[in-house]
Structure formats: C-alpha cells, structure tokens
N, C-alpha and C positions, 0 to 999 in steps of 0.2 A: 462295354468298357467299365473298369472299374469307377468309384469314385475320386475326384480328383480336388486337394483339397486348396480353397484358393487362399494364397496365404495375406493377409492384409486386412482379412476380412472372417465373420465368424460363422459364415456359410460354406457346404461341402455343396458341388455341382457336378456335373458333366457336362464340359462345356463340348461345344460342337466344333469340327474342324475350321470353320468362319470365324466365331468369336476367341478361339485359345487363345490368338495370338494379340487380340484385343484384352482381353482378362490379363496376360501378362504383361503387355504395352500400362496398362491402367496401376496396378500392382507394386509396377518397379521404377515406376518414374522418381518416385521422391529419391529413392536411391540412387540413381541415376542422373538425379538433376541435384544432388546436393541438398534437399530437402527434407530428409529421414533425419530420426535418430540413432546417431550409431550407438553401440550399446555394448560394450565389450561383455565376451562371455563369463562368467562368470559375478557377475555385477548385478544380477536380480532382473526378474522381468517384467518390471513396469517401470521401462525409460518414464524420461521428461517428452511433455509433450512436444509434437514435429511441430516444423516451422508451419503447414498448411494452417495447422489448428490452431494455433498462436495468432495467424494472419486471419484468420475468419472470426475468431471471438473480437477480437479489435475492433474488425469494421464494424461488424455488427453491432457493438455496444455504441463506438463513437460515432456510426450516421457518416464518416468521412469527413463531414465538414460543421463549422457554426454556422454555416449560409442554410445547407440544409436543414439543420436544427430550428432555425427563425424561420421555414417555410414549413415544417412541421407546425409550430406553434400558432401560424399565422392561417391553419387550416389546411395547409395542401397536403397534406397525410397525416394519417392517425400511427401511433406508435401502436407496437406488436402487442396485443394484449394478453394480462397477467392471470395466467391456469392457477396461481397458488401452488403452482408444486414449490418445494425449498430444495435445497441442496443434497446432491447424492451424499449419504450418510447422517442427513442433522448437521446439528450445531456441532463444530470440532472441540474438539477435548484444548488444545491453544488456541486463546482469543488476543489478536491482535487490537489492542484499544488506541484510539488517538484523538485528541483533540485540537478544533481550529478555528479562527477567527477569520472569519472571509471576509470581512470588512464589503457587506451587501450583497444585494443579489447579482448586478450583471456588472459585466467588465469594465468597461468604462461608458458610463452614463447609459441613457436611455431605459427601455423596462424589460429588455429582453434579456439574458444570462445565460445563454447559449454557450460563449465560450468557457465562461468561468466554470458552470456544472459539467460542461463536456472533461476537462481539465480536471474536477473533483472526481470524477467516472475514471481515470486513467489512471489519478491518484491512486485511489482505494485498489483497484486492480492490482497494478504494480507492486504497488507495498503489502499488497492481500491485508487490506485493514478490515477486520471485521466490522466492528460498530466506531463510525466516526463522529465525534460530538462537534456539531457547529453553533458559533454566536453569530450574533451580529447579520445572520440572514437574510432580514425583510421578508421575511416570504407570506404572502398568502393564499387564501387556498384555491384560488384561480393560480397563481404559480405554482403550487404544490403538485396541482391537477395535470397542468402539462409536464411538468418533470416526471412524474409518475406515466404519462402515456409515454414519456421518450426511454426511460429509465426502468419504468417500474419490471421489466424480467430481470432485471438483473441488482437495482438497488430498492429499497423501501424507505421512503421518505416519515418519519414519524414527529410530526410537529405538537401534538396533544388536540386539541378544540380548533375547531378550526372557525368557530364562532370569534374565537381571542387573537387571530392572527391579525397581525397589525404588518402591512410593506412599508411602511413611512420609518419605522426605529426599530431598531433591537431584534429580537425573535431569537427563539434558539431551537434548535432539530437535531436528531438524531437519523444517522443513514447508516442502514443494515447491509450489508453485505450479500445475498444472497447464495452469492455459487459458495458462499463459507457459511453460514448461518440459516436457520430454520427463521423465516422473520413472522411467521405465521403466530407461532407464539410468543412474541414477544407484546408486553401491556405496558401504556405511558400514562402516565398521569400529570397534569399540567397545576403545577405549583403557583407559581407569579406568571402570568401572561408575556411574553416574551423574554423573559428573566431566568426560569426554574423549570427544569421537566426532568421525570422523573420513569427509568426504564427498569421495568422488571422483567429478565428471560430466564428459561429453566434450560440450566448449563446441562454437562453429561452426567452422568451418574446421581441425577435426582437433587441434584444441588442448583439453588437458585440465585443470580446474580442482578444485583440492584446498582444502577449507575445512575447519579445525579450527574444532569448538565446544568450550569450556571454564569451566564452572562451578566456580573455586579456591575453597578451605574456607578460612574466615573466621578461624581460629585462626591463630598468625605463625607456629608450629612447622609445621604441617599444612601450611600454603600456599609452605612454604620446598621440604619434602617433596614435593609434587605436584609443582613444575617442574620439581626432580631428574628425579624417577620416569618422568614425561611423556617428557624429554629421551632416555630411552632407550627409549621404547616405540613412539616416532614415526619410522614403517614408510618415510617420506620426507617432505623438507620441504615442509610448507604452500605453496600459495600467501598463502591468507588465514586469521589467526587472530581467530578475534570469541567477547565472551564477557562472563562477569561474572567480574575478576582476581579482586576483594576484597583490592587494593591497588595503589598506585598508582608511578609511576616519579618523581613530582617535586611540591615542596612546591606549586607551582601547582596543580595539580590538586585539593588540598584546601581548604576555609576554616571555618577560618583556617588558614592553610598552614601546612606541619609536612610534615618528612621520617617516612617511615614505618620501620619496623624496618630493617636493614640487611640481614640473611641471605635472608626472602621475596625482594623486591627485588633484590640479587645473582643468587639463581639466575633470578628472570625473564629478567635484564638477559642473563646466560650463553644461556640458550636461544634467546632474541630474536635475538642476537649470532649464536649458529653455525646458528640456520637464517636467517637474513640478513630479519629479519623487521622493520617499523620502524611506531613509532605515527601511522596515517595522518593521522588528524583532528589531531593537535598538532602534522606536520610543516607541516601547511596551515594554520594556526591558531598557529604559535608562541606568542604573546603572549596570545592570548584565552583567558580564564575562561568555560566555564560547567559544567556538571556533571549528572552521571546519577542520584543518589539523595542523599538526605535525610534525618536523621534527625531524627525526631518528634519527641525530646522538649529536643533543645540544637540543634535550627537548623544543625548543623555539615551541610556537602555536601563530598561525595566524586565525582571521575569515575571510577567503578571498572569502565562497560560502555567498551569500547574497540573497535574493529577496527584489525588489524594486517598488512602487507602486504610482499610484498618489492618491489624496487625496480621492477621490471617493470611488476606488479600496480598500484605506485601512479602510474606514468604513463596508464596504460589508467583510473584512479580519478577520480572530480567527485562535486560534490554530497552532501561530508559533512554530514550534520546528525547534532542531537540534538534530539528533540523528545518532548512527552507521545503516548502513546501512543492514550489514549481507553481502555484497559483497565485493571479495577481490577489496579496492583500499585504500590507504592513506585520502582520504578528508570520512567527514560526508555529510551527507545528509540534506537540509533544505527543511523545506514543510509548505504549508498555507494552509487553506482552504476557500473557497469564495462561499460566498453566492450571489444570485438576490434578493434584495431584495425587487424588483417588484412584483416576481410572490406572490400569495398566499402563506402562511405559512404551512410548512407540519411538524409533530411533528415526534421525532425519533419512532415512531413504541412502539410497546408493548412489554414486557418482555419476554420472553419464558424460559424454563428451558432447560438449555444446554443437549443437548444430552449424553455426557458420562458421567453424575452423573446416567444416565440409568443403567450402567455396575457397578457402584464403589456400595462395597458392603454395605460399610458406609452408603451411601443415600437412600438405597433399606430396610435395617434393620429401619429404620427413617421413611420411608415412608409407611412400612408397621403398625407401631407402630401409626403413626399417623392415619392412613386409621382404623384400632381397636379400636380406642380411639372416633372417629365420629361414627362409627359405635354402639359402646355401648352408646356413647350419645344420635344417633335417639332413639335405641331401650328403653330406658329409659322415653321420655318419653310418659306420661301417659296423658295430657292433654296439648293439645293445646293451646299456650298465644302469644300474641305479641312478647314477648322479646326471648319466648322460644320454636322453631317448627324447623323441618328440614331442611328448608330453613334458618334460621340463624346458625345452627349447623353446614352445610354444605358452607357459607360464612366464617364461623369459621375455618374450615379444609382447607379449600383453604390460609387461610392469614396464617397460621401454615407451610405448605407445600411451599410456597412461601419462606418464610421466612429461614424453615431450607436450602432450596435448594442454596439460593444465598451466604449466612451462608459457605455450604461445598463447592460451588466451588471459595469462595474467597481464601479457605486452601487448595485448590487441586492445586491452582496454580504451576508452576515446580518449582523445585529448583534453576534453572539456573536462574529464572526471578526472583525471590524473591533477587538472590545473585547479579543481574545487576541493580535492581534500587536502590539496596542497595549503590553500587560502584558509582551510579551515583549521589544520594547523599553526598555523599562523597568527589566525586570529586566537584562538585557543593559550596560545604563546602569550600572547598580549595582555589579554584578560589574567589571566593567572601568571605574572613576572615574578621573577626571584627575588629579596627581598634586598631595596636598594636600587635596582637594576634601571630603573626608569621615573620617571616624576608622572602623575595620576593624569595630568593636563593631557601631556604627547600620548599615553595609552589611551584614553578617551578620545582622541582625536585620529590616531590610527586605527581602532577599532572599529572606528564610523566606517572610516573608509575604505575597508576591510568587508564592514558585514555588506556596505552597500554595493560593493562589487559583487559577494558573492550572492546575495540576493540577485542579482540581473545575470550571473551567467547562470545559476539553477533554474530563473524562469527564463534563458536562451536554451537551456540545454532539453525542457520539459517542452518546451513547445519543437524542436526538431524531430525529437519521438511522437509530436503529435503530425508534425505535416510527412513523416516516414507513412504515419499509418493512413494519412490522407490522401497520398499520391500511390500507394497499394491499393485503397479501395476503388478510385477514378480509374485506375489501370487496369482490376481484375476484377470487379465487383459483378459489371454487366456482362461479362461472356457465363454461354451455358458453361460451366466448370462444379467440383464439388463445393469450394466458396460459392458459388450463388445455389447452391441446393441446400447447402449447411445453413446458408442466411436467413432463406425463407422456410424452416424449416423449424418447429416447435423442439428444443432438444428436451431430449429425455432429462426424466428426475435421478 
C-alpha cells in the first residue's frame, strides 16, 4: 500500500485496516465538533490557533484554580521546571510595553497572592504584553521563588538583588513574557532597593533596549529626593521610563486640576530634561483628560502611571492607552507598543474566521444558505464565459462568507464589553466636555461614578474569563485526551 498521508499531523504512515478508521475518527473531530480553524482559501496558511490549543495553554498556565496555586505553594506540588529555552523565534521585532501598580502582593490580605499573579498571568497573555513593569509589589525572594516555580515556563520574574527585597513596602519588578521574549538575555540592575530597576535586553537587529522602572514615594520631600538621587545613579540614559511618579508634571493631569509642589516637579522636569526623556501619552494626547488612580474617598483622580520615552523611542511608539486592568488594585494600567523599525516590515497576518461562529447556530444556518446558493449557481451554468464560470462563483461565495462571518461576530460580541466601552465613552465624554457645557463639581462627581463602575464590571468581566477557563480545566483536564498529554508535556522552543 502506498503511503498515506495523515492530514493534522506532520507524519506520513501506513496505517492498518484497525487503526484507519481511528486516525481519521482522531484527525476530524475538531472539524466536526466545532473546534477547528476554518480558514477560507485563499487567506494564507497559518490560521489562528484552534480552540484545543487555546484551551490547553490556559490551563496549563493558570493551574485551574487559586486553591490549587496555595496548595502548590504550601508544598503539595512543585511547578514544571524551567529548560531555559525562550520563545520560538527570539524576542519579536513589536514589543508590547505596560505598566502597573498592584497595589501588593496578595488579593485581599493574608501572604499568599495566588489570585492576584494568576490574574497578572492571564493579563499578560491576553493582551500579549511583553515586558510588564510593576510597583508596589512587596515581593521577596521566598515569594519570587514560588511564583517562579508556578510561572517560571512561561513568565520571568526579574526583581534586581534579592538581598534588597523588602515584602513589608514598595518593590518594583519587571515580568518578561516568554512565549514573546528571549528573557534569557535580558540584565537588571537595581538602582534604589524597592524604588528603581533598571532592564537592559538586546532587541532585533542588534539594537538594544534600556527600560527604567520607577515607583516614587508619595511624600513631596522624599519624591523631590529620589529624582536627585536617581539622576546620579543612572548607569546610562533610558530608552524608556514607565512607573508610578506620585506626581504629576501639569495641572491637567489632575481633577480638579491644581499645580503640584514645585521642588518634586523641578527635579523630575531636570532629569527628564538631561536624559532627553518626554511624556509619551500627553505628547500624543495634548489636550485629553483621563487618568490612572482615584481616590476613594473625595473623587479627586490623578495620572500619576505614565511612560516616558526619548525622541527616538517615540517615533518607533502607537497605541498608547490607559485602561483597567481586570486586576484587584486601585491604579489603571498604561501600555505602548514599539516597533524596530529597522527590521523588514511584516504585515498583521490574514483574517481567519473565528472559531466559535463554528458553534453559534446563527452563522451555521448563514453558511449553510450561502454554501446552497454557490452551489445552485455552479450547477446553473450551462456555458462557460469569462465573467461567469466556477471559479468566479466560488470567489463569489467566499467574499459572501467572509463577509456574513465578521458581520455576526461583531454582534456576538458579550454584553459586558458592549456595556464597558459604552461607560468609557461616557466617561471620556465627561472628562473632556465642550466648553461651558457643565460646572467642574457635577464632572468630578460623575466621573467618580463612572470610573467606579467601570472598574467593578472590568474586574466582573476578567474574572468570568478566569472561572470559563477553571471549569474547562475540572471538566477536561484529568481524562486521557491530547490536553492532558499537551499539559504534561515540555513544549518545544
């Protein structure tokens, strides 16, 4: 018999009259159950990954649960240990940057942070953050130690000395990305002991990237003092500075706006100045209000997370935001994204159609309709022409199917998300009113109520995606399947 080749897979076999009909039972189920990527022809040959693969990185990463995380921790299993291999290809030519204030190590009280890192793990995934700057920590290096056993194949935790790690106040960390970043070479240097760290990695094309993280003390005296201090301990100038200042450069920034102390502010402005460093998001954004944290009990908001960049850095710079996080802490999250734009130009990839318009019956009843309607078209006709043969009938059915698919999954989007960019226009609305339109009191005061709302349904909406991915791992984790072979299984570099 000749060779027969199994399609799914990147082996050719002979299979035996017993197994054929197993090899294609195995082969076609995703199709079959809804679980493939459809991939219309012409659309290039590396779909988005399937739903299996999607469902097996998840559990694996999150453990399933924060129960099992604190029985990890507390000794009942060791986490998968780290081969040091980095990401198929290196560090990517786009580096996804963000920084954030976690406001401590664990969720709500106690010393364990089970939920809150699980939850920082799903972040970084989701939004594919490559390197994410954190303050406010606490971490040390018996905490570093088990995040690293639960995390460490997939994140790297890089705190500086871990002689200087302090869990009582402050700390600030850097977490690498791995499945997007080589963390292997990347080198920290620890500036002020839970205040200042300092990351150097060697981007693509021989070009190397220096990011200062900086968590400034909230006192005016103190925070006048660290920028001093800073200014002369800093080994070479930044590319990029991101951080929680705990204060600000302009009464915009604040509401109800108000200049802040003079002398903090000064020495920023000095340091900024002779390392040629500029506020990214507010050069792009002049005019626009919004803001990073909140205080609970007078409504007033502050932008006090920022990233900072020199002139270089903010040409290669897109895609500032400030958004909630989904993690319990008081500050928002700021992120950039950066490009080389040395290397060769690579375009975002090709469309594919999302996998669960597979299951929705809506899109299956549409698809079917549409697959009937080419088909009575070939069989129709009767002679051959340029304009009108099976091959333009069937370019025809594809821009049709294309078309409804992106159609239905713009309306299948969830409720939650339709109702949060709603709120955040809204809020957006408020903060920036037309001149005249409203007295500063009622904006400040609808704003509160506004961010506080959206703060609790982004962290309702980030913990649903987490117990989706919790009751999939409890459901399929422990039967023999290719999720539990993928799970216990070292994947390649």
């Amino acid at each position: 018999m000749a060779p027969t080749a199994c399609y799914g897979c990147n082996t050719r076999e002979t299979p035996t009259t017993e197994n054929r009909t197993n090899l294609t039972n195995s082969h076609n189920t995703d199709i079959s159950n809804g679980q493939g990527n459809l991939r219309l022809a012409g659309e290039g040959r590396d779909g988005a990954p399937n739903a299996e693969t999607v469902f097996d990185e998840r559990t694996r990463e999150n453990g399933g649960s924060a129960t099992q995380w604190e029985e990890h921790v507390r000794g009942a299993g060791a986490g998968r240990p780290d081969d040091g291999r980095s990401c198929r290809g290196g560090t990517r030519t786009r580096l996804n940057l963000a920084s954030l204030n976690v406001n401590g190590y664990a969720t709500t009280g106690g010393d364990l942070g089970g939920n809150k890192w699980l939850m920082m793990n799903q972040l970084i995934r989701d939004e594919k953050i490559c390197i994410l700057a954190l303050q406010e920590t606490h971490l040390s290096a018996r905490r570093r130690e088990e995040l690293e056993g639960l995390f460490g194949q997939y994140l790297s935790i890089l705190c500086g000395d871990d002689d200087q790690m302090d869990a009582r106040a402050g700390g600030v960390a850097f977490v690498i990305n791995k499945r997007r970043m080589n963390a292997d070479a990347c080198e920290t240097t620890l500036l002020v002991p839970g205040r200042a760290l300092m990351l150097k990695i060697p981007w693509t094309n021989g070009r190397v990237l220096t990011i200062l993280n900086v968590y400034a003390p909230n006192a005016s005296g103190e925070n006048a003092d660290f920028w001093k201090t800073l200014r002369e301990l800093i080994p070479r100038k930044p590319d990029v500075m991101m951080g929680d200042f705990n204060v600000v450069e302009d009464g915009i920034d604040r509401l109800p706006a108000r200049r802040d102390p003079g002398r903090p502010t000064s020495e920023l402005r000095t340091l900024c100045r002779e390392m040629h460093l500029v506020d990214g998001w507010r050069t792009t954004n002049p005019t626009l209000r919004e803001y990073t944290y909140m205080h609970g009990a007078t409504g007033s908001q502050s932008r006090l997370d920022r990233i900072y960049g020199t002139t270089r850095t903010l040409r290669d710079a897109s895609v500032w935001t400030i958004r909630e996080a989904g993690v319990p802490t008081d500050h928002k999250m700021v992120a950039v994204s950066l490009a080389n734009r040395a290397e060769p130009f690579k375009g975002g990839g090709r469309w594919s159609m999302p996998t669960h318009l597979l299951e929705d019956a809506e899109m299956i009843a549409t698809m079917k309709r549409i697959g009937s309607e080419f088909v009575e078209e070939v069989d129709a006709i009767t002679e051959r022409s340029e304009a009108r043969n099976p091959q333009t009938a069937y370019a025809t059915f594809k821009e049709k199917l294309r078309r409804e698919a992106r159609a239905r999954a713009k309306t299948k989007i969830p409720k939650v998300r339709r109702r949060l960019e709603s709120m955040r226009l809204d809020l957006k609305a408020t903060l920036n009113p037309r001149e005249g339109s409203a007295d500063e009191a009622s904006a400040r005061s609808h704003a509160a109520i506004l961010q506080d709302r959206i703060t609790k349904l982004e962290t309702k909406y980030f913990s649903m995606k987490r117990r989706t991915v919790e009751e999939a791992h409890w459901e399929r984790d422990e039967k023999i399947s290719k999720q539990w072979i993928r799970k216990n299984a070292t994947p390649l570099p």
